[in-house]
mmCIF file of the N, C-alpha and C atoms, coordinates in Angstrom:
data_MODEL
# 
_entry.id   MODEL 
# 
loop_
_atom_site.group_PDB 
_atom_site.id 
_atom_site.type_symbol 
_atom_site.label_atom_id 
_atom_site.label_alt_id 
_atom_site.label_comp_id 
_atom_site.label_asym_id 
_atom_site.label_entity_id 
_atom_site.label_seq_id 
_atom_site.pdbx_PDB_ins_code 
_atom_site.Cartn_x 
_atom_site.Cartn_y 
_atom_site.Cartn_z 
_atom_site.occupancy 
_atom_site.B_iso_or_equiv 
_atom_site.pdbx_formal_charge 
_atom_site.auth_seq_id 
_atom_site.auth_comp_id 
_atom_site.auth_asym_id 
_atom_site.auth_atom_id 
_atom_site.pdbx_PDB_model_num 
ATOM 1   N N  . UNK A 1 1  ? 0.820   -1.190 0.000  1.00 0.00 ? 1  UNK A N  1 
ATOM 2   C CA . UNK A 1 1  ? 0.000   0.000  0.000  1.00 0.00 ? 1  UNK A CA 1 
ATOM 3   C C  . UNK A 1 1  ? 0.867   1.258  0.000  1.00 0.00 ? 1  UNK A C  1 
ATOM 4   N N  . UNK A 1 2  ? 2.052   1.207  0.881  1.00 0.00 ? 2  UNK A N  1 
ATOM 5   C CA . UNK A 1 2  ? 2.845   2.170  0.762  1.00 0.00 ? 2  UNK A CA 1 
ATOM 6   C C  . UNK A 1 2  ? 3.346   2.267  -0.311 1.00 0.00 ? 2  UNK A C  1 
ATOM 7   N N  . UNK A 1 3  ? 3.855   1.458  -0.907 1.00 0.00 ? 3  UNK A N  1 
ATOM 8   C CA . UNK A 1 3  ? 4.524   1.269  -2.376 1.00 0.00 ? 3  UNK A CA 1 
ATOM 9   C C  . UNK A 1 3  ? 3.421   2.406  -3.308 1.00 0.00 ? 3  UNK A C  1 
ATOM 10  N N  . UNK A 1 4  ? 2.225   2.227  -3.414 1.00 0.00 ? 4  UNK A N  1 
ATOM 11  C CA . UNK A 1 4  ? 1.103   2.804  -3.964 1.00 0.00 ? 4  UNK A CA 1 
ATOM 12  C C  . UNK A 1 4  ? 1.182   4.122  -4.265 1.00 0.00 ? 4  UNK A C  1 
ATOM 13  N N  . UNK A 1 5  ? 1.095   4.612  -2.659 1.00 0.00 ? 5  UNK A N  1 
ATOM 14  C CA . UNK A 1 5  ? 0.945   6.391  -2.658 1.00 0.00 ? 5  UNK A CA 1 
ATOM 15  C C  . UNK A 1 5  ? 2.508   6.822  -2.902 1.00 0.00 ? 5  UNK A C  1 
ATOM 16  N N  . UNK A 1 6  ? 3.447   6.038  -2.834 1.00 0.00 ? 6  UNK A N  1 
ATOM 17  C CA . UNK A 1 6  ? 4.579   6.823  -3.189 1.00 0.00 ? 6  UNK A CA 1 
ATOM 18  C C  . UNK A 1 6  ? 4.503   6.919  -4.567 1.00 0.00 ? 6  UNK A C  1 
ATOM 19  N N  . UNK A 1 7  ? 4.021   6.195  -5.355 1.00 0.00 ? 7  UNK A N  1 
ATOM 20  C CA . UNK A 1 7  ? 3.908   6.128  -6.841 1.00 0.00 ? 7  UNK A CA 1 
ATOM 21  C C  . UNK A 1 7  ? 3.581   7.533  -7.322 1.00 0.00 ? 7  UNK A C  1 
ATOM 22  N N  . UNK A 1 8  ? 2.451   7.883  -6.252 1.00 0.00 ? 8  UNK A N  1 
ATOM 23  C CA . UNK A 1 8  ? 1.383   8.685  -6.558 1.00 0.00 ? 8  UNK A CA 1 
ATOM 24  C C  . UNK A 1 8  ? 2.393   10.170 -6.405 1.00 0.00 ? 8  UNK A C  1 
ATOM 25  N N  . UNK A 1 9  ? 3.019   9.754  -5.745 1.00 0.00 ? 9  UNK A N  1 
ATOM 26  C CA . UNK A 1 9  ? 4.039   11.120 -5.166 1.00 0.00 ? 9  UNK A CA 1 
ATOM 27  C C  . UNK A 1 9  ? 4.789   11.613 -6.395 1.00 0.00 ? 9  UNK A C  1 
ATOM 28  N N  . UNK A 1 10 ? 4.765   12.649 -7.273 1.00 0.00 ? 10 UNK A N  1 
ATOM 29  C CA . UNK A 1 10 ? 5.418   13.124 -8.060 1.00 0.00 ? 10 UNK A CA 1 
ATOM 30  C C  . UNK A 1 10 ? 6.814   13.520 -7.721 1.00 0.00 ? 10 UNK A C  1 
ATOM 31  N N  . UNK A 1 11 ? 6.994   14.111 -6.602 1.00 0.00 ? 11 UNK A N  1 
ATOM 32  C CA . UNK A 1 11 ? 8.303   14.764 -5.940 1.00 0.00 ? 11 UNK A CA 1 
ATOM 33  C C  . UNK A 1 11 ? 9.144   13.468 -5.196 1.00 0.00 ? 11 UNK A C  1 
ATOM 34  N N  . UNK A 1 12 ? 10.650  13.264 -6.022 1.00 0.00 ? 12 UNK A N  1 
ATOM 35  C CA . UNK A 1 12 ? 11.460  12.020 -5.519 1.00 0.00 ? 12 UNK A CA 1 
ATOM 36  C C  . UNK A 1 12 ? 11.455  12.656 -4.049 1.00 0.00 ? 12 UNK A C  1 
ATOM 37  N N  . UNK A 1 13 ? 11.825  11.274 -3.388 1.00 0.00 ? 13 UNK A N  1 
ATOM 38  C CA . UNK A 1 13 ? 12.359  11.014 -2.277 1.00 0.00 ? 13 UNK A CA 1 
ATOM 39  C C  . UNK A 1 13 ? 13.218  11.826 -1.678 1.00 0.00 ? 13 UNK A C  1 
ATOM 40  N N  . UNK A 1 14 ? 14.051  11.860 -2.003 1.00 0.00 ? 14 UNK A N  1 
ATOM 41  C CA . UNK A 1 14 ? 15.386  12.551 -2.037 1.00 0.00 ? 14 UNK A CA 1 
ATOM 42  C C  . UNK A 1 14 ? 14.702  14.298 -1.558 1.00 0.00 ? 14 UNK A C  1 
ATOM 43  N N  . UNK A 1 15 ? 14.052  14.445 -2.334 1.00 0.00 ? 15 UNK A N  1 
ATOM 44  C CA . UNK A 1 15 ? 14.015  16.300 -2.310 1.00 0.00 ? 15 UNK A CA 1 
ATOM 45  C C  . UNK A 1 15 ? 12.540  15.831 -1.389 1.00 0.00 ? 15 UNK A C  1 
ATOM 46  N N  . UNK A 1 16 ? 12.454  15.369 -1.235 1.00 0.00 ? 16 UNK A N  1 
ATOM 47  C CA . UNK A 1 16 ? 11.060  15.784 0.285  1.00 0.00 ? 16 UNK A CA 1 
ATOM 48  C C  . UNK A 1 16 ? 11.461  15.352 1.099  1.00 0.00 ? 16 UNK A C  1 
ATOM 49  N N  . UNK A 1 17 ? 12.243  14.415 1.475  1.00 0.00 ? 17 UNK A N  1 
ATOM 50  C CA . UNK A 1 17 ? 13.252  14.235 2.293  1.00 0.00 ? 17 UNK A CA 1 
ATOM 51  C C  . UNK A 1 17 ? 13.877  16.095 2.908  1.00 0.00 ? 17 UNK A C  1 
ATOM 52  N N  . UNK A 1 18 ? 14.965  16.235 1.840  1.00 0.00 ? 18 UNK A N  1 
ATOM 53  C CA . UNK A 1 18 ? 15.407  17.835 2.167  1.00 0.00 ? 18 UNK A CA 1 
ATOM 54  C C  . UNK A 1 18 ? 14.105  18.843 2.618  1.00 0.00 ? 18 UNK A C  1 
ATOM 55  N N  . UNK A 1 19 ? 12.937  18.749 2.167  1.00 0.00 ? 19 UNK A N  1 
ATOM 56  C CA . UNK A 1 19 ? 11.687  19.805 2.220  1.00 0.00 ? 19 UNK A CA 1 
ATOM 57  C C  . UNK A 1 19 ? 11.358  19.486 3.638  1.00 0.00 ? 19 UNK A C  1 
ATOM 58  N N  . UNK A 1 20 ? 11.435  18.378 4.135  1.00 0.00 ? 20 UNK A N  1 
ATOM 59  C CA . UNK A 1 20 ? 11.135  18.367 5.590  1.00 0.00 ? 20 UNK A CA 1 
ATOM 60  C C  . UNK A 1 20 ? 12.295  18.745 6.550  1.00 0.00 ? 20 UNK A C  1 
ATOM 61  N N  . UNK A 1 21 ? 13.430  18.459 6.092  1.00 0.00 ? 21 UNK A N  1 
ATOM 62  C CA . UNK A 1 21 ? 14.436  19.077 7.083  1.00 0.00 ? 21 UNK A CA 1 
ATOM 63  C C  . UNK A 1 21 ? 14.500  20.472 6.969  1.00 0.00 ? 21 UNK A C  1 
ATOM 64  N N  . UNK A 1 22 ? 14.164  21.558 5.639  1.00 0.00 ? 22 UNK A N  1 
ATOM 65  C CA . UNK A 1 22 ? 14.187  22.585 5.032  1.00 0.00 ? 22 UNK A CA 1 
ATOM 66  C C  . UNK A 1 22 ? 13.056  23.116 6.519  1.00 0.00 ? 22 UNK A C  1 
ATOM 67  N N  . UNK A 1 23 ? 11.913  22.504 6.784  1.00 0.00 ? 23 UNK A N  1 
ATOM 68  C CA . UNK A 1 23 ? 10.734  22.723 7.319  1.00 0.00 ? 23 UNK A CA 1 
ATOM 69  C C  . UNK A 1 23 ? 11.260  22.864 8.741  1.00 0.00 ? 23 UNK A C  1 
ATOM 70  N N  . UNK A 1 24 ? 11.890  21.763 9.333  1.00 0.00 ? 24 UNK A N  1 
ATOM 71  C CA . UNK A 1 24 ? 12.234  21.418 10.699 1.00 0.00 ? 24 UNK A CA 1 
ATOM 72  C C  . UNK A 1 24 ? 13.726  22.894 10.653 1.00 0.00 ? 24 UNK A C  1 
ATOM 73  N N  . UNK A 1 25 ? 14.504  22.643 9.544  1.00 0.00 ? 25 UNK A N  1 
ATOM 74  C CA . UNK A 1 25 ? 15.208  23.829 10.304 1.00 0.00 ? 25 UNK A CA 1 
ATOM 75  C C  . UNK A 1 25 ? 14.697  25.504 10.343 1.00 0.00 ? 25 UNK A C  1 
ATOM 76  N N  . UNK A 1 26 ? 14.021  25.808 9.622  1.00 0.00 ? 26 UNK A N  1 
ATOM 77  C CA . UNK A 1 26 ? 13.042  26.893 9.547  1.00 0.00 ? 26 UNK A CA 1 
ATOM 78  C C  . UNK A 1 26 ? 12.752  27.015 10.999 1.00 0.00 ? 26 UNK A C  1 
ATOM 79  N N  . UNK A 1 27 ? 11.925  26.093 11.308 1.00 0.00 ? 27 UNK A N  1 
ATOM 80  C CA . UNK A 1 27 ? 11.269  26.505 12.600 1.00 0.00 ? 27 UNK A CA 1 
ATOM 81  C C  . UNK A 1 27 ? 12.943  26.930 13.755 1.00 0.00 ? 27 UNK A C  1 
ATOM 82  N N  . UNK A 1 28 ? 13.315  26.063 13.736 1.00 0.00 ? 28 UNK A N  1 
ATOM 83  C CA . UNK A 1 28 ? 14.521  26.270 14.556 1.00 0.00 ? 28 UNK A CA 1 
ATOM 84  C C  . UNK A 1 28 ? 15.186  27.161 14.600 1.00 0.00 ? 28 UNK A C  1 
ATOM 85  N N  . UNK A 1 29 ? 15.571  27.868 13.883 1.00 0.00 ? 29 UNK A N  1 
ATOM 86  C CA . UNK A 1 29 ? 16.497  29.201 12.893 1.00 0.00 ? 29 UNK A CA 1 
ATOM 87  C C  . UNK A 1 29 ? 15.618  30.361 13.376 1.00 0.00 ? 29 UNK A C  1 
ATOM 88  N N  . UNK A 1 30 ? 13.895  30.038 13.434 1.00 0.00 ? 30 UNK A N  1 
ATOM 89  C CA . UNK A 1 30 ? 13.114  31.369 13.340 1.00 0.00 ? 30 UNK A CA 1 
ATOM 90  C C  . UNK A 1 30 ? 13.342  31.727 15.055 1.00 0.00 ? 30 UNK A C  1 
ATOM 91  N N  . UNK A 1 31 ? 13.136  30.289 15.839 1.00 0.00 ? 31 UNK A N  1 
ATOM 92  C CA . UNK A 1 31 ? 13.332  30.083 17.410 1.00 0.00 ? 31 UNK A CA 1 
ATOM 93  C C  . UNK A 1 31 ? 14.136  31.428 17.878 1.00 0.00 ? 31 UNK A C  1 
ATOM 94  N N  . UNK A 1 32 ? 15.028  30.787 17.176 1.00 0.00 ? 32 UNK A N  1 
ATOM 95  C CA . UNK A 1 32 ? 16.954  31.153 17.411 1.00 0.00 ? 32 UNK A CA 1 
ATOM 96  C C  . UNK A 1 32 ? 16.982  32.717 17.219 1.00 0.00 ? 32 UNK A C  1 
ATOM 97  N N  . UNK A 1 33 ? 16.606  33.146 16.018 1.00 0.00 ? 33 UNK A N  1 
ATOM 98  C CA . UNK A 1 33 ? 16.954  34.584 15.425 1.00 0.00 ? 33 UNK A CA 1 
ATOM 99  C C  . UNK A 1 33 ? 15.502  35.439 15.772 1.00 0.00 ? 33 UNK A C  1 
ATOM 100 N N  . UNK A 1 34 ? 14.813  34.968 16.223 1.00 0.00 ? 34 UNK A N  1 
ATOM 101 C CA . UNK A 1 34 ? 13.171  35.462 16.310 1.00 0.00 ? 34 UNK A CA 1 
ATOM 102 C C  . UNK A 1 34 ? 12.882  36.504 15.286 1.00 0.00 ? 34 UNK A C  1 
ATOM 103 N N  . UNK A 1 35 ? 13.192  35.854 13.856 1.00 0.00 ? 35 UNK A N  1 
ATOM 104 C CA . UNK A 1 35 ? 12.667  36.387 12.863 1.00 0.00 ? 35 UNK A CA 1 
ATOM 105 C C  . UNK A 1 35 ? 12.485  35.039 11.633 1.00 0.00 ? 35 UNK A C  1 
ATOM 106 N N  . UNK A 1 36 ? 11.785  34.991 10.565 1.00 0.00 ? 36 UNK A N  1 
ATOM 107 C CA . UNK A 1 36 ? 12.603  34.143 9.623  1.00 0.00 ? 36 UNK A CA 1 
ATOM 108 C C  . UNK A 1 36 ? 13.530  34.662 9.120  1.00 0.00 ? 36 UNK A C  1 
ATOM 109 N N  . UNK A 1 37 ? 14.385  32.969 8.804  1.00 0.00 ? 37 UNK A N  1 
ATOM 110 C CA . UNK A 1 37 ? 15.355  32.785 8.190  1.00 0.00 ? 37 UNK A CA 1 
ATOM 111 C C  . UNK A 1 37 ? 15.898  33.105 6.845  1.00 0.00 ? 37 UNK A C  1 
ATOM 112 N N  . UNK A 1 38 ? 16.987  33.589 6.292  1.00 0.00 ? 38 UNK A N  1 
ATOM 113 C CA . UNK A 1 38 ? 16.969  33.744 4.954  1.00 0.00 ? 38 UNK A CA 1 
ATOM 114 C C  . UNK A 1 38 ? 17.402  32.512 4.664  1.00 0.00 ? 38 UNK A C  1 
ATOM 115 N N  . UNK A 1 39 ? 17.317  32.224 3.190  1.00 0.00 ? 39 UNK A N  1 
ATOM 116 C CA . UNK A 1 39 ? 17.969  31.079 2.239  1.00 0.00 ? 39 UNK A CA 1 
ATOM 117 C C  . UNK A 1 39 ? 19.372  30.821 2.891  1.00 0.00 ? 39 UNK A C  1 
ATOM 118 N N  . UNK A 1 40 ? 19.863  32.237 2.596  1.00 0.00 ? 40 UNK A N  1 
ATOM 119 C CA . UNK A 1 40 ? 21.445  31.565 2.828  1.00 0.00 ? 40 UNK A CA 1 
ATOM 120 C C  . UNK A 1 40 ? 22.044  31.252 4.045  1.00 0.00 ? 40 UNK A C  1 
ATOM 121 N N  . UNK A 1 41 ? 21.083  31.449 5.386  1.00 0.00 ? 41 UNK A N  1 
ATOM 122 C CA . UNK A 1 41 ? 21.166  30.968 6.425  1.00 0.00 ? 41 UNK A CA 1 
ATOM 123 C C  . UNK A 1 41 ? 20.638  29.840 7.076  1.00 0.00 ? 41 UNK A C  1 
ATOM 124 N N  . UNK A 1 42 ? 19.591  28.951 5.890  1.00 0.00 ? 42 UNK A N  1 
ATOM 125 C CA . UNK A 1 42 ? 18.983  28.038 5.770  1.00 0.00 ? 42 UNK A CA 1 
ATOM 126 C C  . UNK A 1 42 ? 19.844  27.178 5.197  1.00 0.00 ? 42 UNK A C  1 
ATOM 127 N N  . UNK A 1 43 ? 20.734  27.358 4.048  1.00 0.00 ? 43 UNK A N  1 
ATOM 128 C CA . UNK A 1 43 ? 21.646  26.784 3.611  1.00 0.00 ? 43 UNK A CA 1 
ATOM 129 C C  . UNK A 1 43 ? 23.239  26.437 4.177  1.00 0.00 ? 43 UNK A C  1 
ATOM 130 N N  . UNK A 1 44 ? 23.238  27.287 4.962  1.00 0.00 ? 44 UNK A N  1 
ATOM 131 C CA . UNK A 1 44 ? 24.673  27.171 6.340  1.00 0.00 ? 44 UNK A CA 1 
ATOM 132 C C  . UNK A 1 44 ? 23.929  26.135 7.482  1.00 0.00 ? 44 UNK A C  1 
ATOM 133 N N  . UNK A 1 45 ? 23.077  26.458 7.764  1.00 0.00 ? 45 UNK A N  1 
ATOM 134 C CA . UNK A 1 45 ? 22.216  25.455 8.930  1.00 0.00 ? 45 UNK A CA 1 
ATOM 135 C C  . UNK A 1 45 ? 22.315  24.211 7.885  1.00 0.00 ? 45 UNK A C  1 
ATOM 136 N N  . UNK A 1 46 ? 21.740  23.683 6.740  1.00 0.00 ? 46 UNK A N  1 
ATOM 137 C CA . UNK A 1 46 ? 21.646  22.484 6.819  1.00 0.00 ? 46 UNK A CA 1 
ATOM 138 C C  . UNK A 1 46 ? 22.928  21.681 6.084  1.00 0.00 ? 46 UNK A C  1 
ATOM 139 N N  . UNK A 1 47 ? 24.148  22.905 5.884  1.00 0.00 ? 47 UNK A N  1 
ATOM 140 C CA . UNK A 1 47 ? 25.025  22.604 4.846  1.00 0.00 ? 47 UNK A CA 1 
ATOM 141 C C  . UNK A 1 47 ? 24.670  22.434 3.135  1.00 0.00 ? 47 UNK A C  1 
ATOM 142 N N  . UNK A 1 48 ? 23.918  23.247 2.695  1.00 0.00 ? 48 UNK A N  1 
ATOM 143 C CA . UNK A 1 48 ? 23.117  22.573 1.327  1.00 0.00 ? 48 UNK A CA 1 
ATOM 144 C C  . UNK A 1 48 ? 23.574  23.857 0.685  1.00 0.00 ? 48 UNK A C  1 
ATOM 145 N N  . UNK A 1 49 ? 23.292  23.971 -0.540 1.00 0.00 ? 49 UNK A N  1 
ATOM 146 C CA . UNK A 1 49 ? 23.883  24.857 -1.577 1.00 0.00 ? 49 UNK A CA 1 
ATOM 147 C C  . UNK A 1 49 ? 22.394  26.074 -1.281 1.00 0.00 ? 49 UNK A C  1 
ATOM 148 N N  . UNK A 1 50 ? 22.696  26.681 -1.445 1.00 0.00 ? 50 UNK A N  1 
ATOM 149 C CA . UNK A 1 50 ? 21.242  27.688 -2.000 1.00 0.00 ? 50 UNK A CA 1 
ATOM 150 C C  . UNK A 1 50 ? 20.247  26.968 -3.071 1.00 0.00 ? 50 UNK A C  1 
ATOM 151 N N  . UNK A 1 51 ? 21.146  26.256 -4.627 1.00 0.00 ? 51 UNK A N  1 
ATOM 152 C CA . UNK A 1 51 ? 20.172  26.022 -5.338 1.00 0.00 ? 51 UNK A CA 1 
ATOM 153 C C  . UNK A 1 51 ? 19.702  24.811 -4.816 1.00 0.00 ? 51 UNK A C  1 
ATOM 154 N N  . UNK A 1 52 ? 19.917  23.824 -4.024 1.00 0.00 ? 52 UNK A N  1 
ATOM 155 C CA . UNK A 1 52 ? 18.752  22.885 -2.915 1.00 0.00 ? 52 UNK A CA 1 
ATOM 156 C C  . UNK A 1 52 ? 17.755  23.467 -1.767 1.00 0.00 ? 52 UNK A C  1 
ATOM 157 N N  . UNK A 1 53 ? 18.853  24.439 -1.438 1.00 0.00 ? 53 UNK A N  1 
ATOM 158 C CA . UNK A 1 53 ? 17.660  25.019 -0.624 1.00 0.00 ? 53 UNK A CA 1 
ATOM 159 C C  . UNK A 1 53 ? 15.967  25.530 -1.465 1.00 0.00 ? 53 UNK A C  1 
ATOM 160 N N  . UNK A 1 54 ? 16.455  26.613 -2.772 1.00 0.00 ? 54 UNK A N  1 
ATOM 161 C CA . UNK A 1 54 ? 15.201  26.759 -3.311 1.00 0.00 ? 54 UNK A CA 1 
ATOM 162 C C  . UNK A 1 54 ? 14.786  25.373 -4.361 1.00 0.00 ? 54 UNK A C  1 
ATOM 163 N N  . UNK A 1 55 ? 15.832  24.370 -4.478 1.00 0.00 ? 55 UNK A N  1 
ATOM 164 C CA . UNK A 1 55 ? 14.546  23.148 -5.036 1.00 0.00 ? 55 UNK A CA 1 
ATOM 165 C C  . UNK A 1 55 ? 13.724  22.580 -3.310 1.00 0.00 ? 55 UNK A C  1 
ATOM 166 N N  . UNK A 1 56 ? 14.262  22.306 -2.830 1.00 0.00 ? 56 UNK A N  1 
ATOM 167 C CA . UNK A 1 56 ? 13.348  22.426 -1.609 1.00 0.00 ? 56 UNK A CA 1 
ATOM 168 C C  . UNK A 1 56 ? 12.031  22.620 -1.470 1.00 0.00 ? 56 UNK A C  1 
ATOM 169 N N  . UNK A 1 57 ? 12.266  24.618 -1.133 1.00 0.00 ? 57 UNK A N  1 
ATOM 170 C CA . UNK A 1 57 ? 10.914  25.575 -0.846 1.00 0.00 ? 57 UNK A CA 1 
ATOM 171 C C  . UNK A 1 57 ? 10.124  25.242 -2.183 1.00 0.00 ? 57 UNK A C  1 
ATOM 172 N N  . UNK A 1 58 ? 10.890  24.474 -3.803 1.00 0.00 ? 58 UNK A N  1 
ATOM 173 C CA . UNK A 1 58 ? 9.705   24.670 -4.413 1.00 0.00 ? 58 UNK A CA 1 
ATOM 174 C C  . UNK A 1 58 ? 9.111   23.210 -3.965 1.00 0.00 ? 58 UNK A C  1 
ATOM 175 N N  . UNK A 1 59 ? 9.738   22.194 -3.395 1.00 0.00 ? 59 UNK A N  1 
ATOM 176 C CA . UNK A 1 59 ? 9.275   20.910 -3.398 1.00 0.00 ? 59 UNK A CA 1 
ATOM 177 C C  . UNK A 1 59 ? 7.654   21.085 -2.100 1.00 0.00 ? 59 UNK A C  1 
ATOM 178 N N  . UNK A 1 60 ? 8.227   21.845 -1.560 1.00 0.00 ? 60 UNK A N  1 
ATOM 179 C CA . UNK A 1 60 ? 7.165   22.435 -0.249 1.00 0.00 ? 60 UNK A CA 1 
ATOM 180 C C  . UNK A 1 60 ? 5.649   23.006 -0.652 1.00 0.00 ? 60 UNK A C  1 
ATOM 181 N N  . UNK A 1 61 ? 6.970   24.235 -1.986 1.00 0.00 ? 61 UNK A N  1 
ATOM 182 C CA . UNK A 1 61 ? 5.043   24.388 -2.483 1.00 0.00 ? 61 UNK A CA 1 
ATOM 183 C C  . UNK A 1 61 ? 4.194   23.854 -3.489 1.00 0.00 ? 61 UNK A C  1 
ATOM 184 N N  . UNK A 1 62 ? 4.921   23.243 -4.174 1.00 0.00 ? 62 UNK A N  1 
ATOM 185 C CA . UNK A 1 62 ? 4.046   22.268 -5.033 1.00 0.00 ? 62 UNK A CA 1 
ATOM 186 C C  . UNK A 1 62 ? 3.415   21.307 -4.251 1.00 0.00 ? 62 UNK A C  1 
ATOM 187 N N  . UNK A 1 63 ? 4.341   20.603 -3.218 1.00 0.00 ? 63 UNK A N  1 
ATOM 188 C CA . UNK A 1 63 ? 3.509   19.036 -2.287 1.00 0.00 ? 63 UNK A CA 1 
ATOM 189 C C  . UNK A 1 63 ? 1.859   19.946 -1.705 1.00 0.00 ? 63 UNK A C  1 
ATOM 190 N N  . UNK A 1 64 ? 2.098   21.486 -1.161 1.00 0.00 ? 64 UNK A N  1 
ATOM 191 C CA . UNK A 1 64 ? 1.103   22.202 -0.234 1.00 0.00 ? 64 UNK A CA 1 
ATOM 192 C C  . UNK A 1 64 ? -0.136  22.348 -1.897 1.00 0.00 ? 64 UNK A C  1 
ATOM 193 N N  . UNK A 1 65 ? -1.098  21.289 -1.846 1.00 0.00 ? 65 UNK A N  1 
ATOM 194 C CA . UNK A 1 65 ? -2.471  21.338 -2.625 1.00 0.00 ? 65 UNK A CA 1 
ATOM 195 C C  . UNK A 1 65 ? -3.333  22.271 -1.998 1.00 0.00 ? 65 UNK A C  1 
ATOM 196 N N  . UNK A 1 66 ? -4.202  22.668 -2.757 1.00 0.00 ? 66 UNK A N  1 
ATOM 197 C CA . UNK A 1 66 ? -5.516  23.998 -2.152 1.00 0.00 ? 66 UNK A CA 1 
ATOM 198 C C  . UNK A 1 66 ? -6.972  23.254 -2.497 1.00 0.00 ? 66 UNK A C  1 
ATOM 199 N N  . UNK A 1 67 ? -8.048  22.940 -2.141 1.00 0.00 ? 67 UNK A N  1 
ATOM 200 C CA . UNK A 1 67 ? -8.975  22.430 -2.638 1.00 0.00 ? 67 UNK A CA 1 
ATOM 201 C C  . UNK A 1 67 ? -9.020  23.811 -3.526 1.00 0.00 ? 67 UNK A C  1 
ATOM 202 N N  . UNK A 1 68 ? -9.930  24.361 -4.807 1.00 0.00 ? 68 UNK A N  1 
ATOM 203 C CA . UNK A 1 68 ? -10.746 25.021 -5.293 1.00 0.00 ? 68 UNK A CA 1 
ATOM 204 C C  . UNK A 1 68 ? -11.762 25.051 -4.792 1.00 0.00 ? 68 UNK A C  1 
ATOM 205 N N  . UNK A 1 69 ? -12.802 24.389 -3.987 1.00 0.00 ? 69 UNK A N  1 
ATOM 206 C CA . UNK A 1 69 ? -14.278 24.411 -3.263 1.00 0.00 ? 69 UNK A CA 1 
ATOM 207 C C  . UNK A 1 69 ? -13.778 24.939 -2.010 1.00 0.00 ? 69 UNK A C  1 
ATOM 208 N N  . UNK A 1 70 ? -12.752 25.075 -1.379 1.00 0.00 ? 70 UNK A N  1 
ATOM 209 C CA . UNK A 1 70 ? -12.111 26.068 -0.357 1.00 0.00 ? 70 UNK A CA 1 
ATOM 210 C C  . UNK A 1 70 ? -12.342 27.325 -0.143 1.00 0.00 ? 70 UNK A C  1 
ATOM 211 N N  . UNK A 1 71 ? -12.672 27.691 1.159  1.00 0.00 ? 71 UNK A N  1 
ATOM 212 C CA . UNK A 1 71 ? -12.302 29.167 0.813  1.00 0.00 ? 71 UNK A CA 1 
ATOM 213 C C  . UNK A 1 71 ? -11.538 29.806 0.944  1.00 0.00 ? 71 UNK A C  1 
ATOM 214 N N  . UNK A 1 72 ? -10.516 31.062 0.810  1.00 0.00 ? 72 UNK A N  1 
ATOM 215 C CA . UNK A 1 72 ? -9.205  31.388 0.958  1.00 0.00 ? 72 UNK A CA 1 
ATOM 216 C C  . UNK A 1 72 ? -9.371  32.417 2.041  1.00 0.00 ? 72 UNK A C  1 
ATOM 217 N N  . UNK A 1 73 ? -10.150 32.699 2.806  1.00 0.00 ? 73 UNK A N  1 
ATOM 218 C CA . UNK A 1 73 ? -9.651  33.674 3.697  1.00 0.00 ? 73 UNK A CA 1 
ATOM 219 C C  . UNK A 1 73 ? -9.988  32.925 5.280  1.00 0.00 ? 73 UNK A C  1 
ATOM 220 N N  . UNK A 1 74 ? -8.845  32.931 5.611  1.00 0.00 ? 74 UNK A N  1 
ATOM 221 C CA . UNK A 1 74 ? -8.926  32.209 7.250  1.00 0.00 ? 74 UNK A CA 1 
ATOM 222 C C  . UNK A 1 74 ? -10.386 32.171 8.202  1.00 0.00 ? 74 UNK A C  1 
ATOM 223 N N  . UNK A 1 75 ? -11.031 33.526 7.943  1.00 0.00 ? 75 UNK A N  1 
ATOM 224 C CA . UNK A 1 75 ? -12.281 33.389 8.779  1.00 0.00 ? 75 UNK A CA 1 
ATOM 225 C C  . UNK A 1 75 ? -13.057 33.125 8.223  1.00 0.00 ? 75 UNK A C  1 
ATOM 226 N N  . UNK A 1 76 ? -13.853 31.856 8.426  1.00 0.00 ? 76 UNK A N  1 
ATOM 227 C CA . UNK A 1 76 ? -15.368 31.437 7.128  1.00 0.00 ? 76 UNK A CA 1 
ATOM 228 C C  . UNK A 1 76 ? -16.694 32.093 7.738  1.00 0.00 ? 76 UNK A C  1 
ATOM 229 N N  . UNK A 1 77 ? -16.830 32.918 9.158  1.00 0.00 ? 77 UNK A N  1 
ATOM 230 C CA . UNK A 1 77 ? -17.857 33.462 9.519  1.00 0.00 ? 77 UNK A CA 1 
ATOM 231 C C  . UNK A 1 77 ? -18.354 34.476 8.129  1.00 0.00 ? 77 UNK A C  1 
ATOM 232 N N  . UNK A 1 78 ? -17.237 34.774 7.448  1.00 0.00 ? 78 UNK A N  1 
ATOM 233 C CA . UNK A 1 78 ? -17.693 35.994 6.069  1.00 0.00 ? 78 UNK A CA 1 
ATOM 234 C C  . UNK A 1 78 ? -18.489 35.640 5.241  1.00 0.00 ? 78 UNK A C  1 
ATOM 235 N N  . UNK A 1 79 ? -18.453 34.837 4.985  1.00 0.00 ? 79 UNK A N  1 
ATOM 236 C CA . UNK A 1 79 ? -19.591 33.529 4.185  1.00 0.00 ? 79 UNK A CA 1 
ATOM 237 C C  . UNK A 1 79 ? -18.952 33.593 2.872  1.00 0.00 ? 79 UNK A C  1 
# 
């Protein structure tokens, strides 16, 4: 079954692998500096080049789907 949905997974292994450590050091970095992080301090934290760091953030936002029947603004009391 697992075999299955990885199929389904367009984005190798390898780079969502990095997108979650990309994720986990973000948070850590933001902890640390109480701001976010830039790239190139994202890229000293995890040792990675810049151009992994942004295949990464794009692996992050392509995996992040939106329904369309969604609505986009945080409060749904607006109707």
């Amino acid at each position: 079954m697992l075999d299955g949905i990885r199929k389904m997974d367009w984005i190798p292994r390898g780079l969502r692998e990095k997108a979650k450590k990309l994720t986990s050091a973000s948070r850590d970095l933001e902890q640390t500096l109480m701001r976010s992080p830039t790239e190139e301090e994202l890229a000293t934290y995890l040792q990675l080049s810049i151009e992994e760091v942004d295949q990464a953030m794009s692996a992050l936002s392509l995996s992040t789907l939106l329904s369309l029947d969604e609505p986009m603004n945080e409060n749904e009391d607006d109707g």
